[in-house]
Backbone as a ProteinNet text record, in pm:
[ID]
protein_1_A
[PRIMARY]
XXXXXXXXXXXXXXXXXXXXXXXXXXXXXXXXXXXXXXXXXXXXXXXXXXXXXXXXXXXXXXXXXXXXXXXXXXXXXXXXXXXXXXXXXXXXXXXXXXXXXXXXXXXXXXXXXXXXXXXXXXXXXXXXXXXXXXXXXXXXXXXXXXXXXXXXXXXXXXXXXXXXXXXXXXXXXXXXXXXXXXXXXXXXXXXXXXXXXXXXXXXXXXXXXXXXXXXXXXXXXXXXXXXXXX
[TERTIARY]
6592.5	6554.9	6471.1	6465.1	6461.8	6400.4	6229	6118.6	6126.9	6132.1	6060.9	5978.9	5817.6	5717.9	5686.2	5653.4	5559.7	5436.3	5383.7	5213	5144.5	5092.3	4998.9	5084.4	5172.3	5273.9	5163.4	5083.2	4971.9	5042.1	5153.7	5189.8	5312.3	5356.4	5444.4	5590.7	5641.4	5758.8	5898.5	5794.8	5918.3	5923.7	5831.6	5835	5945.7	5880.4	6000.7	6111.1	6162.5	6297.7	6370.2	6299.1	6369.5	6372.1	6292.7	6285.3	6401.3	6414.9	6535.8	6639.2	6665	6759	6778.1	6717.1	6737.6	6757.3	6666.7	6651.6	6793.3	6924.9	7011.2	7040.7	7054.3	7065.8	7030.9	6921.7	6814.1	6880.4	6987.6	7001.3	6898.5	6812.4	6698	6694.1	6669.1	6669	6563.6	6433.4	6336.5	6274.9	6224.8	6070.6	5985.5	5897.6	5717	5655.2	5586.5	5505.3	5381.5	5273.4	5125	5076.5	5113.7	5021.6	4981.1	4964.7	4860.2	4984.2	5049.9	5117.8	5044.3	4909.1	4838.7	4720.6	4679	4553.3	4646.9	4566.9	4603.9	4751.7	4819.6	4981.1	5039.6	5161	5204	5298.8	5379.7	5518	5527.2	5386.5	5355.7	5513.6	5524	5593.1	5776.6	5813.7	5956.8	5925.5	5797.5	5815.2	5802.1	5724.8	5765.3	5904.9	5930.7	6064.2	6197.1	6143.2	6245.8	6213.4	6038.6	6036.6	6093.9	6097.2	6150.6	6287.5	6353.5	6518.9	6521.3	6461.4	6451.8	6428	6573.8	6605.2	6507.1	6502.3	6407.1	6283.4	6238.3	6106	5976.5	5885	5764.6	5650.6	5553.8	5508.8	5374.6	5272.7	5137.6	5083.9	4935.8	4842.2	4758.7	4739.7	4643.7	4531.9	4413	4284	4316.2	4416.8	4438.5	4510.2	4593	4641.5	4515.1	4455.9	4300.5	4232.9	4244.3	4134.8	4241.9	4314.5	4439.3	4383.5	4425	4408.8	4259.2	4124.3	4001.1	4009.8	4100.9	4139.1	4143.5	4252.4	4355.7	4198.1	4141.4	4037	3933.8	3882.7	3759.1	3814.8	3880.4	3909.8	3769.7	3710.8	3573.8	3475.5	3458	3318.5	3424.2	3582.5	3647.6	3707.3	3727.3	3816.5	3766.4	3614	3569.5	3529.6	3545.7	3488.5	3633.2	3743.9	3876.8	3922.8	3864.2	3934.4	3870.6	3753.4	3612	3698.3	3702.7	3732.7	3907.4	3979	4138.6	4213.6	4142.2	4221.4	4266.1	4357.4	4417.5	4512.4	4598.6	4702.1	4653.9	4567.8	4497.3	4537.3	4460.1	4478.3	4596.4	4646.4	4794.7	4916.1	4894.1	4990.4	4912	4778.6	4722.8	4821.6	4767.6	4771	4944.6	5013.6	5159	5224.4	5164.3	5242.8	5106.8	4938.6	4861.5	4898.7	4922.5	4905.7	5078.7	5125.3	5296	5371.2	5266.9	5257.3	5209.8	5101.9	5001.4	5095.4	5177.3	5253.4	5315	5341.2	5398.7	5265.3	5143.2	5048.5	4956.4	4958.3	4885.8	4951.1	5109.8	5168.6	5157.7	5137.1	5080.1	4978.5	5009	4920.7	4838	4706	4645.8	4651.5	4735.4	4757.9	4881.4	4941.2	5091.7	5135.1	5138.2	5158	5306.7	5380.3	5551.5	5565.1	5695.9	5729.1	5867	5901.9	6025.4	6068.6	6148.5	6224.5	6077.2	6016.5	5906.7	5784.6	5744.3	5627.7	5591.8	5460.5	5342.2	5328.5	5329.6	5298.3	5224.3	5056.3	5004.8	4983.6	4960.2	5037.7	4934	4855.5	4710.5	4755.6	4663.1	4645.3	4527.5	4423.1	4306.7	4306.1	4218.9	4201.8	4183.2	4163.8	4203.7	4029.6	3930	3787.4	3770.3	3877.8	3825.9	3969.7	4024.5	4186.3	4237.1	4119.3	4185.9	4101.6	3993.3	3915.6	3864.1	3898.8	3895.1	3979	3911	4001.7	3961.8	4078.9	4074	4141	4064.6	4166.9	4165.1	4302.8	4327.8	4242.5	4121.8	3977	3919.2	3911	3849.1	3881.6	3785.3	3816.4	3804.4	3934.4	3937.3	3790.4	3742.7	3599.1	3648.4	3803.1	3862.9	3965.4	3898.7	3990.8	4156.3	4188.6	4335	4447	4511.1	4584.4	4749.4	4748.3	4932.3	4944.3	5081.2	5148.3	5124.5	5119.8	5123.7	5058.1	4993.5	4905	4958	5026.4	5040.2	4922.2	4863	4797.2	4818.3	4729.9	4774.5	4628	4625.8	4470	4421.2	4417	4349.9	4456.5	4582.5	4641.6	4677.3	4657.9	4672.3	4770.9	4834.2	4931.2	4864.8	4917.8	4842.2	4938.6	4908.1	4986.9	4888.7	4838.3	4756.8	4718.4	4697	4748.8	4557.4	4538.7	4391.4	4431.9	4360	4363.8	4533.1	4541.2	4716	4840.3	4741.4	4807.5	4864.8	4969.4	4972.6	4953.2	4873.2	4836.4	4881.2	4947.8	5027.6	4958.7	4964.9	4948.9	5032.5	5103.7	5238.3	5192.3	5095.4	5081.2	5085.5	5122.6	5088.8	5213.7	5346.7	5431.1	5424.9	5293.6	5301.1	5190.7	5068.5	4981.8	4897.1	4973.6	4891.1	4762.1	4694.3	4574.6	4484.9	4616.8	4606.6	4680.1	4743.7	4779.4	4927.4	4990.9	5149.8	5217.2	5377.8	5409	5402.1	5457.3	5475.5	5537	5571.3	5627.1	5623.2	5726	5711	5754.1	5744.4	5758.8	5852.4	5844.3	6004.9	5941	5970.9	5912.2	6062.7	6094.7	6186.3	6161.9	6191	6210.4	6299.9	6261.2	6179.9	6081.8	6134.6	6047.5	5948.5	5883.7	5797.3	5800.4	5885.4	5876.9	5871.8	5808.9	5754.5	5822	5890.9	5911.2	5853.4	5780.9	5738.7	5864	5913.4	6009.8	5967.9	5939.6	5908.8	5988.5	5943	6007.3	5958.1	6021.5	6036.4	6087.5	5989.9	6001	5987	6079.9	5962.7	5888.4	5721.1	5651	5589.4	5695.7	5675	5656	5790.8	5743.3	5656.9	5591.8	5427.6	5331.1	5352.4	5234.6	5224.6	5377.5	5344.2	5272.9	5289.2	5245.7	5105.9	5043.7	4900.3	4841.3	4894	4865.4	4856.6	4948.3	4964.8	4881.1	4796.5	4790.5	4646.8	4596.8	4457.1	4434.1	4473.1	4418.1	4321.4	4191	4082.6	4058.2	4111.1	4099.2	4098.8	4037.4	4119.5	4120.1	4063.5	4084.6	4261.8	4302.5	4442.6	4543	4483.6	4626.5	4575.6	4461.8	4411.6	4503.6	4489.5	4507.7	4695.2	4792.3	4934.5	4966.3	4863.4	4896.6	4868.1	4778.9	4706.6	4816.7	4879.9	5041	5148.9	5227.5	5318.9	5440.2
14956.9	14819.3	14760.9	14637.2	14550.6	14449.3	14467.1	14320.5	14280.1	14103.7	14027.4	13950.9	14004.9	13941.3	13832.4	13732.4	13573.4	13571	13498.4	13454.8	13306.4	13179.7	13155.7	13056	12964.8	12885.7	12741.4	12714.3	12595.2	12424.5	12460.1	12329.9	12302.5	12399	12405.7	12413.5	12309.6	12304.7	12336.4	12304.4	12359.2	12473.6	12557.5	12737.3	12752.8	12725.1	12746	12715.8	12612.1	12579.4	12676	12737.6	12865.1	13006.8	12994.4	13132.5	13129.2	13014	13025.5	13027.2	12958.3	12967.9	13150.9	13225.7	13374.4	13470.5	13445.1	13494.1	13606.7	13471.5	13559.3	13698.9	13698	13838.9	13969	13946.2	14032	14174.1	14080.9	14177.8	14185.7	14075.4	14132.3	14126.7	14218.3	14207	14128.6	14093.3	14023.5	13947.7	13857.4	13790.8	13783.4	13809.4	13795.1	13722.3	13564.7	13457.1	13522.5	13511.1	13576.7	13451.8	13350.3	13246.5	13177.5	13053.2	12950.6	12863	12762.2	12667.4	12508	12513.5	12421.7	12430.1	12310.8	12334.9	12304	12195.8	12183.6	12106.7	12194.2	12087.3	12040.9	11924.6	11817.1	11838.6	11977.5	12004.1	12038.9	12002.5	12048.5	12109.4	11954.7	11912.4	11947	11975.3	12030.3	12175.2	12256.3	12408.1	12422.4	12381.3	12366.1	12354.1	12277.7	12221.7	12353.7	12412.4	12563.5	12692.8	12639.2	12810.1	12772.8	12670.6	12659.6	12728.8	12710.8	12725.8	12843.4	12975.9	13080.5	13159.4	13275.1	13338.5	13510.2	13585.3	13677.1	13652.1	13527.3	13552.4	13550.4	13608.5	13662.1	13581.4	13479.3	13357	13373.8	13427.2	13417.9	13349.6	13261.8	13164.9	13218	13121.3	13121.8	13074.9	13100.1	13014.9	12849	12798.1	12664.1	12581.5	12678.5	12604.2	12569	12704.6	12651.8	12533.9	12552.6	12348.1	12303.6	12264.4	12181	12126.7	12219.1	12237.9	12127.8	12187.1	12132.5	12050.1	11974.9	11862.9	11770.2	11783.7	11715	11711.6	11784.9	11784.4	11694.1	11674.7	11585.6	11554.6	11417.1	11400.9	11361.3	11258.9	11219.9	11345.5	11418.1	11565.6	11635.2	11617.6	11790.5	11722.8	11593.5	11547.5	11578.7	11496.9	11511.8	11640.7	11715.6	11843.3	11904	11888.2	11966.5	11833.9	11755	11688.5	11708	11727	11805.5	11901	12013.8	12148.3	12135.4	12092.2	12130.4	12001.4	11922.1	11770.5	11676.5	11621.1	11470	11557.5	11711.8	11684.1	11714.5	11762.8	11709.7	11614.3	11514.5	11333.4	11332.7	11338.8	11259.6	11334.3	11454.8	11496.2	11421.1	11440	11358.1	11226.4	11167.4	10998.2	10998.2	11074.3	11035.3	11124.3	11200.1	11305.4	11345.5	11374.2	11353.6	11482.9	11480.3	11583.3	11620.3	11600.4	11603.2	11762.3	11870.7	11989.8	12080.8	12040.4	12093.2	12193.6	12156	12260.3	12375.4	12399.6	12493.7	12526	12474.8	12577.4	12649	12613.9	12675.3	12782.8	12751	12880.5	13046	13000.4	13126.2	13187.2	13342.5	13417.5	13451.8	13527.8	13589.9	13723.5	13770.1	13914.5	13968.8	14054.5	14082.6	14251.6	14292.1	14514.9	14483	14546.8	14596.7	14714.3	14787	14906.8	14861.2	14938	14959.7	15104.9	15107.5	15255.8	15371.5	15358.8	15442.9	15438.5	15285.1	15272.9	15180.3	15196	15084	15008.3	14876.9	14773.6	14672.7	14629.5	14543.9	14424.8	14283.5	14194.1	14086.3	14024.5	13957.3	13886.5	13780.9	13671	13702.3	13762.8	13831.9	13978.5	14026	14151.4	14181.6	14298.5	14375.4	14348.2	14355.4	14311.4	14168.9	14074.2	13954.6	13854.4	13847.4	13832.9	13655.2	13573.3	13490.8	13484	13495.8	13496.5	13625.3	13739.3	13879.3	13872.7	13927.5	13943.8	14113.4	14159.8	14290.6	14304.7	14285	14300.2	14438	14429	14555.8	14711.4	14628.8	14700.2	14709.3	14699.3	14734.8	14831.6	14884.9	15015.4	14952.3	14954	14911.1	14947	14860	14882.1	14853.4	14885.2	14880.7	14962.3	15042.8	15188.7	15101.4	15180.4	15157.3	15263.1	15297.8	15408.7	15309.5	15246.9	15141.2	15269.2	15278.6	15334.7	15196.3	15116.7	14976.5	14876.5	14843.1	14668.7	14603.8	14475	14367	14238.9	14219.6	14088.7	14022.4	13872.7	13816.3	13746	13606.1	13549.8	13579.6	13691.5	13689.9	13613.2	13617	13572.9	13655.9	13816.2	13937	14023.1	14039.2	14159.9	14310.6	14346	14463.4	14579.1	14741.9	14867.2	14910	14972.9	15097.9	15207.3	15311.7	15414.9	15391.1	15384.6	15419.7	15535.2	15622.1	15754.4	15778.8	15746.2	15753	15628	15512.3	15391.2	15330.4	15249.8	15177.7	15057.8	14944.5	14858.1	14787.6	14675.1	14546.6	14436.3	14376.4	14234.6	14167.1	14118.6	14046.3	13910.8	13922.4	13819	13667.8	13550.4	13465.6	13357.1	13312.5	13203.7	13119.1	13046.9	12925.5	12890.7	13011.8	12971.3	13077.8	13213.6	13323.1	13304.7	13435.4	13395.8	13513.1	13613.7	13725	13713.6	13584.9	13551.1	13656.2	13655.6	13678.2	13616.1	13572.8	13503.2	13520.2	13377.5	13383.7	13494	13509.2	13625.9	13630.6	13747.8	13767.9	13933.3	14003.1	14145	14176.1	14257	14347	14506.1	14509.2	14625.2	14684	14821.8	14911.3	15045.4	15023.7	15146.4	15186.2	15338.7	15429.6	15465.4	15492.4	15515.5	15426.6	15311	15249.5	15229.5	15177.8	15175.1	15046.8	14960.5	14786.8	14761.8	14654	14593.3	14469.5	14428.3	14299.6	14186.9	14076.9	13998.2	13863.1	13860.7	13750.6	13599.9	13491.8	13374.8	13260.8	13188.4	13109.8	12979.9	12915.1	12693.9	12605.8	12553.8	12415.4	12374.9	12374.4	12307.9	12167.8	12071	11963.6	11854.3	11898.1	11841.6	11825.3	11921.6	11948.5	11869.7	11889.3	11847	11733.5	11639	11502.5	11490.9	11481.8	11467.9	11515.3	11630.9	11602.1	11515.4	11456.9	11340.8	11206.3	11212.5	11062.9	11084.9	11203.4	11223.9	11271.4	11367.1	11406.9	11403.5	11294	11269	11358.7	11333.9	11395.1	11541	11576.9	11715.8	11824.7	11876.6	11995.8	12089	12139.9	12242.2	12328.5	12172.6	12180.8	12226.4	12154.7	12163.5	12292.6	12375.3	12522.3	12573.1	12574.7	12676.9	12659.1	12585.5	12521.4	12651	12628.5	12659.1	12815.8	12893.5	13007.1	13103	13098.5	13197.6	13137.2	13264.8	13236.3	13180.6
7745.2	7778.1	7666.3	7655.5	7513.4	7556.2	7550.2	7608.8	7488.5	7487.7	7370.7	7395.8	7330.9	7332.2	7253.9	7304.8	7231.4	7301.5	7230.2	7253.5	7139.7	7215.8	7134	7059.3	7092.2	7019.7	7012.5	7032.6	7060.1	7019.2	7052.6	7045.6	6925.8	6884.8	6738.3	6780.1	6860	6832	6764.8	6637.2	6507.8	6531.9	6526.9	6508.5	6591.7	6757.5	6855.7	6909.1	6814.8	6778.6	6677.1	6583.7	6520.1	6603.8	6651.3	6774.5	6896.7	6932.9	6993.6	6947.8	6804.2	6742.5	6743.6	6741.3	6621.1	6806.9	6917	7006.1	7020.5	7013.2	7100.4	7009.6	6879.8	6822.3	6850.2	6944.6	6959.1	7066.2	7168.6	7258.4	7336.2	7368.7	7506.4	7638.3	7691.9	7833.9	7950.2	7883.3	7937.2	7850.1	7884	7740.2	7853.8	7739.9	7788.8	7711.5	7793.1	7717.7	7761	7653	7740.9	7720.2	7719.3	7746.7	7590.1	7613.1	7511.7	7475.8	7543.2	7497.6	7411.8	7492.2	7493.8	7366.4	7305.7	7187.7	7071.8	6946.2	6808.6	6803.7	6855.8	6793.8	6868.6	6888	6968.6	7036.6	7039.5	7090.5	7247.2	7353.2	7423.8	7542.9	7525.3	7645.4	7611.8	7509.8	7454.9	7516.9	7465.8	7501.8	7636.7	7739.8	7832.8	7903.1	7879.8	7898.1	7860.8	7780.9	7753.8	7821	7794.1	7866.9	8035.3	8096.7	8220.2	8223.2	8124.6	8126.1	8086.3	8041.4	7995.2	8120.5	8101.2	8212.4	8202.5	8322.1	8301.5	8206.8	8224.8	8165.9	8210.9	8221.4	8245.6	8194.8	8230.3	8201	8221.9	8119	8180.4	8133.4	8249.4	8211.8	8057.5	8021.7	7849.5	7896.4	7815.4	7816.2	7797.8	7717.2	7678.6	7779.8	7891.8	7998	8129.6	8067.6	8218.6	8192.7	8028.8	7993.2	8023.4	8068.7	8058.2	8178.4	8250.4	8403.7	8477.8	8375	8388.8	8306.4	8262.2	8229.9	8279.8	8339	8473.1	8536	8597.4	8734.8	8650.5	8565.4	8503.5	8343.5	8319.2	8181	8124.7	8195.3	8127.5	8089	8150	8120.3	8023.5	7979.7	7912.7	7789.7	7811.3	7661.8	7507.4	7520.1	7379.5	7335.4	7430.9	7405.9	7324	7357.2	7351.9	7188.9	7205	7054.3	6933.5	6954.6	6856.4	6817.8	6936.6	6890.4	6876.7	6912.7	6874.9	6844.4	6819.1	6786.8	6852.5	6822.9	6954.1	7030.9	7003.2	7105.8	7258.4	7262.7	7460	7468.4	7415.9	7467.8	7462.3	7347.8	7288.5	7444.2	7487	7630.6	7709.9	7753	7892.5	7869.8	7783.7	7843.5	7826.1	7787.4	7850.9	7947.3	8022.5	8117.2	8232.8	8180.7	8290.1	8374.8	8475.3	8597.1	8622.1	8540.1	8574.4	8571.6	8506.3	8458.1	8533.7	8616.1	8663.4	8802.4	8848.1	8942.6	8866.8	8699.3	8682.3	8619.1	8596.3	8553.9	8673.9	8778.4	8903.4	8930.5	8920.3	8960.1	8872.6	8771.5	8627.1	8654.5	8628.1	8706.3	8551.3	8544.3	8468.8	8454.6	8525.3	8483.1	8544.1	8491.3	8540.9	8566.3	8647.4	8649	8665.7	8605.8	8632.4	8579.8	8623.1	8625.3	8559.7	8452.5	8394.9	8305.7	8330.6	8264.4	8329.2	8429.5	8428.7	8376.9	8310.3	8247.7	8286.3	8332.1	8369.1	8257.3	8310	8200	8249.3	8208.3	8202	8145.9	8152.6	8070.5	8084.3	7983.8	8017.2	7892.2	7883.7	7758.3	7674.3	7755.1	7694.5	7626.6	7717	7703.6	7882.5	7926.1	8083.6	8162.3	8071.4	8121.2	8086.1	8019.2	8005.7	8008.3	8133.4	8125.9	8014.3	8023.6	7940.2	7834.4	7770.2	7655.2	7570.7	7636.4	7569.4	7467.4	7329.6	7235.1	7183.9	7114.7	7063	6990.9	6845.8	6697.2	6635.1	6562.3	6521.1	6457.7	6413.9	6359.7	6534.4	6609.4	6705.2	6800.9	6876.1	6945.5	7121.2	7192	7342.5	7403.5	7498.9	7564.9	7710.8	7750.5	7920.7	7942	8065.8	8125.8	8183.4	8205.2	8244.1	8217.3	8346.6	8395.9	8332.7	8282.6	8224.2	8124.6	8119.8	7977	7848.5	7894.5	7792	7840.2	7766.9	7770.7	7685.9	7722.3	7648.8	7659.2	7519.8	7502.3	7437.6	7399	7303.6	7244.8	7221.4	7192.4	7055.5	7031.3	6846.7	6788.4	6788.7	6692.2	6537.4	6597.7	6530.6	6554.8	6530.5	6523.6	6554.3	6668.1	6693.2	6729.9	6651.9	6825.4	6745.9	6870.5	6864.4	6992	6976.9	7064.5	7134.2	7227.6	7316	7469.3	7395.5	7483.2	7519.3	7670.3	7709.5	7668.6	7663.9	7675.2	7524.8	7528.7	7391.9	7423.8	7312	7342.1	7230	7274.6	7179	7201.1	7066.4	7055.3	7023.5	7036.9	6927	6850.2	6768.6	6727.1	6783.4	6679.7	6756.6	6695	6740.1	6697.2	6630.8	6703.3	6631.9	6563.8	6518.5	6462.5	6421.5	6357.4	6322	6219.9	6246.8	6193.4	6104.4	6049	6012.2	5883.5	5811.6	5702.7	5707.1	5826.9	5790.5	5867.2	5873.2	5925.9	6081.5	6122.7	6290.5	6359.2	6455.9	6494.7	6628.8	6683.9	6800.9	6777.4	6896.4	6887.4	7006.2	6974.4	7059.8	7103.5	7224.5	7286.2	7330.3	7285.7	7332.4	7434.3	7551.9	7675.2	7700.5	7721.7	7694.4	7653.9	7509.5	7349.7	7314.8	7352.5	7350.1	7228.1	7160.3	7007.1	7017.6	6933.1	6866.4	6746.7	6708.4	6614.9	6626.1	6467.7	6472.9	6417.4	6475.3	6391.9	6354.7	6177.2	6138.7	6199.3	6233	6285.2	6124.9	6062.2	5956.5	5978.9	5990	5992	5887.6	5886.4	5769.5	5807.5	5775.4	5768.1	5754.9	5713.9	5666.6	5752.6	5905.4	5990.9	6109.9	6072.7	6172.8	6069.2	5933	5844.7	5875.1	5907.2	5898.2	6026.7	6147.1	6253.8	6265.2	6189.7	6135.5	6083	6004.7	5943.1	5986	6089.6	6168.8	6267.5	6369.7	6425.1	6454.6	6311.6	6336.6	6151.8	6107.2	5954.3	5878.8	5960	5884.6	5970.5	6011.4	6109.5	5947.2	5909.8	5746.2	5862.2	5952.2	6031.7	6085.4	6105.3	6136.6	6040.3	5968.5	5776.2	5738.7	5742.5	5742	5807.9	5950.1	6025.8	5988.7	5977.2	5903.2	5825.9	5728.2	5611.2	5574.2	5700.4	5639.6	5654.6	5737.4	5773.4	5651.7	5605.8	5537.2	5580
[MASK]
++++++++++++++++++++++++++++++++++++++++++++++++++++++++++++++++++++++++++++++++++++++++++++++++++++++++++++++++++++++++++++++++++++++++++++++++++++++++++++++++++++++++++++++++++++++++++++++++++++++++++++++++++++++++++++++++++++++

């Protein structure tokens, strides 16, 4: 059996218009989103719109769908806070779609246990002691017990396997906005053998740049974070 993992697309359209393009090659039997559609880029409402139509897939809440969420519930107390820190595309989805979302984000759970080929698999956006804001990068040593053959996370925006005590623990990087200076990516989990492949995903850039530009001009944060993945 043949999982393909994503995580962390924050709004990049383009990326995930090449990811579906390449998907069917893959031969997979499930995908796993760990969450973060929302934050920085404008494609909110297209990825949505696919991951709906995406069959066997496995859909967990992100930290960026909960502001979403405490969005929707208080725009006045959460906006300026979310355009400071991640730019106009909050506003730029609120003020044309608003609460129109909000039934497929209530339904997203924060944590996910399944059983396949015989292996426990845990499935968080965080980390297992901190399900949507825990992060655990590849230099770090796990600080949460757990009886899973496998943890899947996501959130650093790092590419991760690494073996802790019984368990293997994945990160699959991050689609639409890595932050470990290699390209986008998503990963591929094989059962049985628990073997990982990482698979580079490759966009033009040009048309996210512009929409930075029209969109959050003086943001350099944004055209950084663009530009730091190959």
């Amino acid at each position: 059996m043949r999982l393909g993992i994503f995580s962390d697309i924050h709004g990049n359209n383009y990326v995930f218009e090449e990811f579906l393009k390449i998907l069917p090659k893959y031969s997979l039997d499930k995908l796993v989103f760990c969450g973060d559609i929302f934050g920085y880029f404008y494609g909110q409402k297209q990825i949505i719109d696919e991951l709906q139509k995406m069959p066997n897939l496995i859909w967990l809440l992100g930290n960026h769908e909960k502001q979403y969420m405490e969005l929707c519930e208080n725009y006045a107390d959460n906006i300026d806070y979310l355009t400071k820190s991640y730019g106009e595309s909050y506003r730029i989805f609120y003020e044309k779609y608003q609460n129109s979302v909000l039934k497929i984000l209530l339904n997203l759970e924060s944590k996910k246990e399944i059983l396949l080929e015989d292996s426990k698999i845990t499935i968080t956006h965080g980390t297992l002691n901190n399900l949507l804001e825990g992060r655990l990068y590849p230099e770090d040593e796990a600080d949460f017990e757990t009886n899973s053959n496998v943890v899947i996370m996501g959130h650093t925006h790092f590419r991760m396997l690494k073996k802790h005590k019984s368990s293997f623990l994945i990160n699959c990087g991050s689609l639409g906005q890595p932050r470990d200076k290699l390209p986008c990516c998503f990963a591929i989990l094989t059962l049985p053998e628990k073997s990982v492949e990482f698979v580079d995903v490759f966009y033009d850039k040009s048309g996210l740049e512009r929409e930075i530009k029209q969109n959050d001009p003086k943001n350099e944060k944004l055209f950084e974070l663009l530009f730091r993945s190959k």
